[in-house]
C-alpha positions in Angstrom: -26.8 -59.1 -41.9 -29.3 -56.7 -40.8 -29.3 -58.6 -37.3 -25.5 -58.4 -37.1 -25.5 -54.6 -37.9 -28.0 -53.8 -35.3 -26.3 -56.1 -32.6 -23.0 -54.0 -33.3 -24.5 -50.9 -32.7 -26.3 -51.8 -29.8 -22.9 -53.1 -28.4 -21.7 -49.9 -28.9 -24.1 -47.9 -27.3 -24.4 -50.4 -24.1 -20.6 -49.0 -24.1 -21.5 -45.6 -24.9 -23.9 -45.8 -21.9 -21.5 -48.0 -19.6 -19.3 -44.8 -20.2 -21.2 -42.5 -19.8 -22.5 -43.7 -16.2 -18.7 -44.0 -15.5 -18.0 -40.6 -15.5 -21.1 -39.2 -13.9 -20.3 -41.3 -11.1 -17.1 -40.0 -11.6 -18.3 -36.6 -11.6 -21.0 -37.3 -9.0 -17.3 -38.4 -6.5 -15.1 -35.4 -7.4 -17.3 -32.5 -8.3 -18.1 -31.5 -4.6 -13.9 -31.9 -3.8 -13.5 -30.1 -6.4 -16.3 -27.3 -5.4 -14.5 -26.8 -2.0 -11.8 -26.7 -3.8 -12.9 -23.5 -5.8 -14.4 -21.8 -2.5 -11.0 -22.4 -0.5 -9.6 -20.6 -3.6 -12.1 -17.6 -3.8 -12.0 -17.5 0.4 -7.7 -17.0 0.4 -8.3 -14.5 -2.6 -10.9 -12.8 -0.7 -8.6 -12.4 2.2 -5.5 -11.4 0.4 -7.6 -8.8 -1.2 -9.2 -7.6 1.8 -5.8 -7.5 3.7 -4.8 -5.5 1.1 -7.6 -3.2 1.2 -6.9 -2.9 5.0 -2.9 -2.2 4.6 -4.3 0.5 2.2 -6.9 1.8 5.1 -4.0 2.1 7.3 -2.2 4.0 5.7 -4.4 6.4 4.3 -5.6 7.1 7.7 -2.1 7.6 9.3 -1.5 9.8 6.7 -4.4 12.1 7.3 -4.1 11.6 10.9 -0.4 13.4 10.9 -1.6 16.0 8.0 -1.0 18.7 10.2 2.5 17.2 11.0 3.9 15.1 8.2 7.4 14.9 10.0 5.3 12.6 12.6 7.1 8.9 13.1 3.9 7.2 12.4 3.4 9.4 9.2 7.3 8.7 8.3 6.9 4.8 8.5 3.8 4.8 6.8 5.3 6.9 3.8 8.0 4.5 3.7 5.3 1.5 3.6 3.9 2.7 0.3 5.8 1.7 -2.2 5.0 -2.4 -0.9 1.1 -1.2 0.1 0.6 0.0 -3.2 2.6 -1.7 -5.6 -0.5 -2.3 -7.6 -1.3 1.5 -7.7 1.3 3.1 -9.6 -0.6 6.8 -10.0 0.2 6.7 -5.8 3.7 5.6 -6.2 4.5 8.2 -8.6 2.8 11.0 -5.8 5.4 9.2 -3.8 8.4 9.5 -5.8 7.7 13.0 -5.9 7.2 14.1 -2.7 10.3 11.9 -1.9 12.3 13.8 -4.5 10.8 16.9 -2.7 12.3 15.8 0.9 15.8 14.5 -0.9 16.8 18.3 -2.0 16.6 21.5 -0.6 12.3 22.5 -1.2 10.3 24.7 0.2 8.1 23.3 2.9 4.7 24.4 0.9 5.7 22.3 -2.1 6.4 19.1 0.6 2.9 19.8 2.1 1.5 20.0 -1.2 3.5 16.7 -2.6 2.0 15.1 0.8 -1.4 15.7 0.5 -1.1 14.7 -3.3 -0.3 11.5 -1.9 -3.6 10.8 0.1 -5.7 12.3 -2.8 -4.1 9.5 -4.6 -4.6 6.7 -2.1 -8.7 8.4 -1.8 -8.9 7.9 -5.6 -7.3 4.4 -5.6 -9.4 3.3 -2.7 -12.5 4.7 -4.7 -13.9 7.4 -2.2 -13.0 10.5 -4.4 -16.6 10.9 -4.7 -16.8 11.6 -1.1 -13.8 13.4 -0.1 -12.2 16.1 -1.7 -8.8 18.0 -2.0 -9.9 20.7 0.7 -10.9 18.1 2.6 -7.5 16.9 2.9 -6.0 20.5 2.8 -7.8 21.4 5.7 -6.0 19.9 8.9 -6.0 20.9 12.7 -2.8 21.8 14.0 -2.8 23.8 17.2 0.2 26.6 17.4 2.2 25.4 20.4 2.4 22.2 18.6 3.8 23.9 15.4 6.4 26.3 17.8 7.2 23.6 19.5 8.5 21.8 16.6 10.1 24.9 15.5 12.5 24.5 18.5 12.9 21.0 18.1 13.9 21.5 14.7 16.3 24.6 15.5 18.0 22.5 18.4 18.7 19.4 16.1 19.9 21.8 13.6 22.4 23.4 16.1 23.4 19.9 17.2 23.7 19.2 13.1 26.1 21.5 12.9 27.9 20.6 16.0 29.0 17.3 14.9 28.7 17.2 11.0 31.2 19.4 8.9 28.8 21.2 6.0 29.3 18.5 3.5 27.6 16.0 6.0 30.7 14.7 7.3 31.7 14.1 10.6 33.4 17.0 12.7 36.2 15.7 14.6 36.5 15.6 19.0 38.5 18.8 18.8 35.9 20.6 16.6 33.3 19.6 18.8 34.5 20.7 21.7 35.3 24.0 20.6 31.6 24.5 18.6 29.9 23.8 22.2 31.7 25.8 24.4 32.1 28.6 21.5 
């Protein structure tokens, strides 16, 4: 009986063992597919996030680039990039938000400067160099004077030509009107 016992459990662990080697050959056969696996993974994660990071850059740096001019094109487009850029970093958003409700009503141009540069302290803080730049870093910009009077005109003529084709609720004027407000 003892003989029989015995036999059984050394039937049982020949298929203990038998198993055993069947799934470390197993293992040995899909452990380094599944390895590259796991790498190709981490690598498109790694890329996303550093895409990411670079969108970010971008922006950041257009943004301080046109500091002295926030009106710029390439500062307009990249304002209207954040809210995709940075749909992770809601603190930036909100700066957003705010210097867009700032642009969508009547503000004085301080408070839009000071809404815009609140912006890019945001994006430095998100980005994680707040330790190395600072708010009168940002505040400080170069901006020579004809480039500021010169943007004065522009502004004046497009707000004569405003008000030669749009009626003061914004709607159009029509022919008649216009004729008479550019000869007038």
């Amino acid at each position: 009986m003892a003989e029989a016992g015995a036999a059984w459990v050394q039937a049982i662990a020949a298929i203990a063992t038998f198993g055993a080697a069947c799934v470390a050959v197993w293992a040995t056969f899909s452990a380094p597919k599944r390895a590259a696996e796991i790498a190709e993974e981490l690598r498109r994660t790694n890329d996303r996030i550093d895409a990411e990071r670079r969108s970010q850059s971008y922006i950041l740096e257009t943004l301080l680039r046109h500091r002295g001019n926030i009106i710029h094109g390439d500062a307009v487009n990249a304002l209207n990039l954040i809210d995709i850029v940075f749909m992770n970093a809601l603190d930036v958003r909100e700066a957003y938000q705010q210097f867009w409700n700032a642009t969508a009503e009547p503000t004085p141009w301080e408070l839009k400067v000071e809404r815009y540069n609140t912006i890019i302290e945001r994006i430095i803080r998100h980005l994680g160099m707040s330790d190395h730049i600072k708010a009168s870093d940002i505040q400080r910009s170069y901006h020579p004077v004809g480039h500021a009077k010169f943007a004065q005109v522009q502004n004046a003529e497009m707000d004569v030509r405003w008000k030669w084709y749009f009626n003061e609720d914004g709607t159009p004027k029509d022919r008649q009107s216009i004729f008479k407000a550019k000869m007038g």
